[in-house]
C-alpha positions in Angstrom: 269.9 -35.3 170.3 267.5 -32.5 169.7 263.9 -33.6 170.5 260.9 -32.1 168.6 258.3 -30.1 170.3 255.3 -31.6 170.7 252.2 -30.2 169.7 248.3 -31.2 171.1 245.7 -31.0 168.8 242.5 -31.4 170.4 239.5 -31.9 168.0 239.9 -34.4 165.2 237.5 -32.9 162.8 238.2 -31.4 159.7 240.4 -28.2 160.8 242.2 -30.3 163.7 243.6 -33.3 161.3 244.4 -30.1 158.9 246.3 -28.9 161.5 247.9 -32.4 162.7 248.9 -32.7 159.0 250.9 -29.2 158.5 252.3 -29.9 162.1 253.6 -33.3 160.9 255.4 -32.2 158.2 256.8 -29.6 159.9 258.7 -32.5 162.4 256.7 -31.4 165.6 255.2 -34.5 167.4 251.7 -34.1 167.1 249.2 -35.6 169.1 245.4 -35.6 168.3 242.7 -36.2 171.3 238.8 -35.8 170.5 235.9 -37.5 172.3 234.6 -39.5 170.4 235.8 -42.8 169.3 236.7 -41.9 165.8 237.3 -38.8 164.5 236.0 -36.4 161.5 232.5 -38.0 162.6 230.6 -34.7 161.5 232.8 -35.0 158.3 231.4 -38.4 157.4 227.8 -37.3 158.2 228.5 -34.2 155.6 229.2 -36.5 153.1 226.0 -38.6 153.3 224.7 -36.8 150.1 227.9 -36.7 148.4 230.8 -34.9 149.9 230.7 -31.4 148.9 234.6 -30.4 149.6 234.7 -26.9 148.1 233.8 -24.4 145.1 235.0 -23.4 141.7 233.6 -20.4 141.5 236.0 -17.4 141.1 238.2 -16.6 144.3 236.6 -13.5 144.9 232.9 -14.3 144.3 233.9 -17.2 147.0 235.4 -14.7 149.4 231.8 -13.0 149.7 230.1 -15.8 151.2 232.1 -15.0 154.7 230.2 -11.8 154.5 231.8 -9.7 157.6 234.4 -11.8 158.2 235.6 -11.8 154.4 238.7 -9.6 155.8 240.1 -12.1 158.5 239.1 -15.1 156.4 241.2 -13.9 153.1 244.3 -14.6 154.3 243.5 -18.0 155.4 241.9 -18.9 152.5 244.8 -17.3 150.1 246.9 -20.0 151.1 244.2 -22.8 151.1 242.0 -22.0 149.1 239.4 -24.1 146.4 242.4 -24.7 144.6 244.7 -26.1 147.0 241.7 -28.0 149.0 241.4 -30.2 145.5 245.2 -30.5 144.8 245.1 -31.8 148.5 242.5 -34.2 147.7 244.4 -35.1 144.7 247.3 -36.1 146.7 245.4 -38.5 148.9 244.0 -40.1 145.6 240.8 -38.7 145.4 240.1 -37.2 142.3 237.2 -34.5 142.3 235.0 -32.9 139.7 232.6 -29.8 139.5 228.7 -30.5 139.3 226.4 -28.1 137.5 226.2 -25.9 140.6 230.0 -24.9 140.6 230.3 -27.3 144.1 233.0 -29.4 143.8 232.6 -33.2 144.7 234.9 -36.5 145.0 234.3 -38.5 141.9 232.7 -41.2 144.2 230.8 -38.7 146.2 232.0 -40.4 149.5 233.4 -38.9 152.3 234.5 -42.8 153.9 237.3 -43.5 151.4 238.9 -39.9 151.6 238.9 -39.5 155.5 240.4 -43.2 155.1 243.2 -42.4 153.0 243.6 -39.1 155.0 244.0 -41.0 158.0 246.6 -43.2 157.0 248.9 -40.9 155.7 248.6 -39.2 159.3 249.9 -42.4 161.1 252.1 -42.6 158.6 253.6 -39.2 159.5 253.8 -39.8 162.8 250.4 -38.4 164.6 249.3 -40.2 167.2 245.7 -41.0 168.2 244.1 -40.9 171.3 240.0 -41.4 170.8 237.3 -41.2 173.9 239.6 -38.7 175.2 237.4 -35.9 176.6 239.4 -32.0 177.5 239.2 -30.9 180.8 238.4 -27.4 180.4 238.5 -26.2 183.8 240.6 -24.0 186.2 243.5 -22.2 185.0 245.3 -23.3 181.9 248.2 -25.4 181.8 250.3 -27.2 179.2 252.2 -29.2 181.0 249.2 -31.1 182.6 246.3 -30.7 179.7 243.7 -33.3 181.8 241.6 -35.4 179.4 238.6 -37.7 180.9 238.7 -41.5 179.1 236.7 -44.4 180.2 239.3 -45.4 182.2 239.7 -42.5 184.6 241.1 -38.6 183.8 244.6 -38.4 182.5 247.5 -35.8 181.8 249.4 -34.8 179.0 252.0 -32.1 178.0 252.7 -29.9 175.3 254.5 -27.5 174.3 251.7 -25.6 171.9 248.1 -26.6 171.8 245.6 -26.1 168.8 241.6 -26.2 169.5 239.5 -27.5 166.7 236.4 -28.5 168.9 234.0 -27.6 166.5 231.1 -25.6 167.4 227.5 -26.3 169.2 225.8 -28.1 166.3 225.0 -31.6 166.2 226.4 -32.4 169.8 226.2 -36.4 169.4 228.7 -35.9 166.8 231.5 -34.1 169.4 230.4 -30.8 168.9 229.2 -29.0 172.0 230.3 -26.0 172.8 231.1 -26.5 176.2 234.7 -24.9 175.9 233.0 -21.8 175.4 232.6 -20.8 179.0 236.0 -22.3 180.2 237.8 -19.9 177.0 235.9 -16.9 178.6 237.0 -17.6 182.1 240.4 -17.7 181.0 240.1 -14.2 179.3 239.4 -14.9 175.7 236.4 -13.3 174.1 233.8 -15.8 173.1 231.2 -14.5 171.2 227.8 -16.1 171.4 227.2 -19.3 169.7 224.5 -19.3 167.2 222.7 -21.5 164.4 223.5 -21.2 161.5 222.4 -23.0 157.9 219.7 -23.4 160.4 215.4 -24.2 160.1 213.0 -21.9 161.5 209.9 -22.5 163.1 206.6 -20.1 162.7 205.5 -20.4 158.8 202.0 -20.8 160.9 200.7 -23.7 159.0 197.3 -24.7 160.0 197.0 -28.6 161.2 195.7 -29.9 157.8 198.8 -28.2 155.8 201.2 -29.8 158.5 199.9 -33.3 158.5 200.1 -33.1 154.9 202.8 -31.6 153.7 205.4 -31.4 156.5 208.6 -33.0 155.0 207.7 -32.2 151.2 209.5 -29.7 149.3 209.2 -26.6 147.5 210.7 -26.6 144.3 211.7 -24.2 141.4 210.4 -21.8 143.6 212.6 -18.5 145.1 212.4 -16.6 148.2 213.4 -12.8 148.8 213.6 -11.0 152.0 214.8 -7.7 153.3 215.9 -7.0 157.2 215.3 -3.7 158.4 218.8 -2.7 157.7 217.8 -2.9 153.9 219.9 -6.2 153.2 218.3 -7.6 150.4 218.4 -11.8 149.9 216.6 -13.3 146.6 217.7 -16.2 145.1 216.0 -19.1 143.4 215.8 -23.0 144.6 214.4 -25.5 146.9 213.5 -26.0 150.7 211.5 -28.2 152.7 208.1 -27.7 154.9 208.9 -29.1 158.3 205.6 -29.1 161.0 206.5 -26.4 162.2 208.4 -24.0 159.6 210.8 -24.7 157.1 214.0 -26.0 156.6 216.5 -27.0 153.6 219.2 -25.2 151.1 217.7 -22.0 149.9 216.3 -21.1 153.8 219.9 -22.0 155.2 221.4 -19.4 152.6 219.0 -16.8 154.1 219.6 -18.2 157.6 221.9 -15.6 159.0 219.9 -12.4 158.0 216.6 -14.3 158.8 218.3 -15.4 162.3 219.6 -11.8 163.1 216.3 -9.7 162.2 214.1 -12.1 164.7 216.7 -11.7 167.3 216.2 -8.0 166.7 212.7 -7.5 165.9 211.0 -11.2 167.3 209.8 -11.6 163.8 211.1 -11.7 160.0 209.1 -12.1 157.0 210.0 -13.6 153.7 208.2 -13.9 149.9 207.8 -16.8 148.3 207.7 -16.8 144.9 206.1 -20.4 143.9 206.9 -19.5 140.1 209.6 -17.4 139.6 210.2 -18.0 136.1 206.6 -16.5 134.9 206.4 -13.1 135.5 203.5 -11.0 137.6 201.4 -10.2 134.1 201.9 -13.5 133.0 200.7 -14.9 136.1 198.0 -12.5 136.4 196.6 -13.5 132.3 196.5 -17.1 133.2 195.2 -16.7 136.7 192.3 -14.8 134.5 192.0 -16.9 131.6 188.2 -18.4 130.8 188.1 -21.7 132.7 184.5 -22.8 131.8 183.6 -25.6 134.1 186.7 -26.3 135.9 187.7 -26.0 139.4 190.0 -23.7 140.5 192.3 -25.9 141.5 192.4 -27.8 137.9 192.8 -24.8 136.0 196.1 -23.7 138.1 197.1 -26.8 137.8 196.3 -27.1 133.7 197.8 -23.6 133.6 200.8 -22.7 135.6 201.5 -26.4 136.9 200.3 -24.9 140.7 199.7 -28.4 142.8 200.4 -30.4 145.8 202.1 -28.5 148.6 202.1 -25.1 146.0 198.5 -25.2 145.7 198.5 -25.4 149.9 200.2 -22.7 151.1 198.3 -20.6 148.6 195.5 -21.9 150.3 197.5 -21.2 153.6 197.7 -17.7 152.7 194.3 -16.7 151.3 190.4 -16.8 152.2 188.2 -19.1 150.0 187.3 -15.5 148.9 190.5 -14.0 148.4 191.4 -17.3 146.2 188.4 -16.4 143.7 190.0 -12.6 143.3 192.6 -13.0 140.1 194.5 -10.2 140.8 194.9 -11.1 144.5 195.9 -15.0 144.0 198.0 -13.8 141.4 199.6 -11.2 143.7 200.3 -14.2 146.2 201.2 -16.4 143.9 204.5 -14.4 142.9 205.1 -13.2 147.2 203.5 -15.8 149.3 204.7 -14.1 152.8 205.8 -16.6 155.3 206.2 -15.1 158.8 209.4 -17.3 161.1 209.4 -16.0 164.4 212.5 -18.6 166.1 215.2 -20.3 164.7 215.3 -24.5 165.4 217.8 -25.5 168.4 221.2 -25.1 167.4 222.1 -28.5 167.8 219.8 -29.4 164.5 222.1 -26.8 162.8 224.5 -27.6 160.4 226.3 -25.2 161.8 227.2 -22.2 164.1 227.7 -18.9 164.1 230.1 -17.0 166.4 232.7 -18.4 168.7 236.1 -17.4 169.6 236.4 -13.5 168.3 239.0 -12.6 166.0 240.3 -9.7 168.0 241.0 -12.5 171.0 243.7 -13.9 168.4 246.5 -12.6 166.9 247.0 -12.8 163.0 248.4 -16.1 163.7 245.6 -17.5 165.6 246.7 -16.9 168.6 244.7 -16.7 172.0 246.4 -13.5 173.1 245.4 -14.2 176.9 246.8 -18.1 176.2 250.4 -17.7 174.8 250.8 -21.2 172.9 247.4 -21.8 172.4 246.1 -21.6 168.8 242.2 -22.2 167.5 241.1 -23.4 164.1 237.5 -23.9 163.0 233.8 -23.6 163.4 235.4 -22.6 167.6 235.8 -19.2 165.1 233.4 -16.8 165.0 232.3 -16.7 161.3 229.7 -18.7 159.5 229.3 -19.4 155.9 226.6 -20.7 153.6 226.2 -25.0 152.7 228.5 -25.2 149.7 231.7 -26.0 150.4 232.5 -23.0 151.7 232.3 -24.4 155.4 234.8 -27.0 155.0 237.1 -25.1 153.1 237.5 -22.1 155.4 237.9 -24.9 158.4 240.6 -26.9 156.8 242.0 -23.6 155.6 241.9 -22.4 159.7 243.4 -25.8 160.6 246.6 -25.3 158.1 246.6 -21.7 159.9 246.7 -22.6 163.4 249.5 -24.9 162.5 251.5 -22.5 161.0 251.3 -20.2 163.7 252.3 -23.0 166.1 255.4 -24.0 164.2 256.3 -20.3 163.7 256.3 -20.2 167.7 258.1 -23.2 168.1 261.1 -21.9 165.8 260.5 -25.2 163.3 
């Protein structure tokens, strides 16, 4: 009797159960360890604020948010794609629809009852479980004796092709620490440095009174523009948050990645806030100068352009008492408030990383080409992607990859 390879998927997020489930059906015998004791635990916590699984908009417009790794993420994502990601759902029973952004959600919005359903159709196929089951990444590779660390003491296991998903270096209580990193390079495989991305930044240098009163609050219907020294351009209009320190929230994480690369080059970077970007400049400008009698300055932007609350701060942030009573000035500031960020927040707060294992350390199959056998799927890649569901596509997308390339090694 002819006995099925067996497979070890270490990393039961998103991209490894992907992987565990193309394996499955392929007849390997697949075996998932992770360290926590449940998996897809950073999947869950996505799915707080309703699930967002992927995006309708058209395939190529979706390919651009990869941005310089659009050419090794294509072919992934040609085969598992926003299409296939929602038949997939549909097969598990969850039936999803698209919101008025384009993002496409579960009807329910939950992320329990699909990671549920996914879950038992793995043990259904045949993949085996092994939680609190921490790698041993250290000394010289060997798939006959992969060494985990339980509570119960270190153990061994063999395989005959391993596939990493162990995520990347954001939100560490979650499982996702990075600490393969080092253990990869020592074994040969280029490991490029790991990064926040969809990240906060800290340096918007709000004065005490601002901070104790705003921090938290958000900015909204406003839109930010910034351009890094290399003359990429970012504009775009939405909503963010004032932390104590900086800022934080959607529209900063889709600027993260230029904001993030021109302070690591320069030790600064600059944006314009544009607190109403539906008005233009000479609209602003007439009713910043339009008779206000008796009224204060604050109630006549208020009574006409709706400027209050944490708006009406951070033009207060930005300006003298005498630079507020010149029209043409506030009106100026009012359209590009510039906000200064000079560090990124830890990249453990981020929602996720940037870099990881290089592309030209695998082969087309994802590979390790200094690991024969060993395949890696996920945010371990180095690529990064704006909040969206472009993220979780591209890592499920990877995981359905890596699997393929370990069946194709295996001869299933």
């Amino acid at each position: 009797m002819t006995v099925s390879p067996t497979v070890a998927v270490i990393g039961g997020g998103p991209a490894g159960l992907m992987a565990a489930e193309v394996l499955s059906a392929s007849g390997a015998q697949v075996h998932v360890y992770d360290a926590m004791p449940s998996v897809g635990r950073k999947f869950l916590l996505a799915g707080r604020g309703g699930l967002n699984l992927t995006h309708s908009e058209p395939f190529d417009a979706f390919l651009t948010r990869f941005g310089e790794r659009r050419a090794q993420l294509e072919p992934l994502l040609a085969k598992f794609g926003p299409p296939q990601a929602r038949e997939w759902a549909a097969g598990l029973g969850i039936e999803t629809f698209v919101g008025t952004s384009g993002r496409v959600f579960p009807t329910d919005m939950k992320a329990a009852p699909l990671l549920r359903a996914w879950l038992h159709r793995l043990r259904a196929a045949g993949v085996q479980f092994h939680m609190r089951h921490r790698w041993v990444g250290d000394g010289p590779f060997d798939a006959n004796a992969l060494r985990f660390g339980t509570p119960t003491g270190e153990v061994t296991a063999k395989a005959d092709a391993v596939v990493l998903a162990l995520g990347g270096a954001s939100w560490a209580r979650l499982g996702s620490d990075g600490a393969w990193a080092p253990w990869l390079q020592a074994q040969g495989v280029a490991v490029a440095p790991l990064l926040p991305a969809n990240c906060g930044f800290d340096g918007a240098g709000w004065s005490e009174h601002f901070s104790s009163r705003f921090a938290g609050q958000p900015f909204k219907s406003v839109a930010i523009a910034f351009t890094d020294s290399q003359g990429r351009h970012f504009a775009r209009k939405g909503e963010f948050v004032a932390t104590a320190t900086g800022i934080e929230g959607s529209l900063v994480y889709a600027a993260s990645a230029l904001l993030r690369d021109e302070i690591a080059a320069n030790g600064s970077a600059t944006l314009l806030l544009d607190l109403l970007p539906d008005r233009s400049a000479e609209q602003v400008l007439a009713a910043v100068k339009h008779p206000r009698g008796a009224r204060s300055l604050s109630s006549h932007l208020k009574s006409r352009l709706g400027i209050e609350g944490i708006k009406a701060g951070v033009l207060h942030e930005a300006l003298s008492k005498e630079a507020m009573q010149d029209p043409a000035q506030l009106a100026a500031t009012i359209k590009a408030v510039p906000l200064k960020l000079v560090a990124t927040r830890p990249v453990d707060e981020a929602i996720s990383t940037a870099g990881g294992v290089r592309f030209d350390a695998l082969d087309p199959a994802l590979m390790a080409t200094a690991l024969p056998g060993v395949f890696a799927a996920g945010e371990m890649l180095d690529w990064e992607a704006p909040t969206g569901g472009y993220l979780l596509t591209a890592a499920m997308a990877s995981g359905a990859a890596a699997a393929r390339g370990a069946i194709a090694r295996l001869g299933l």
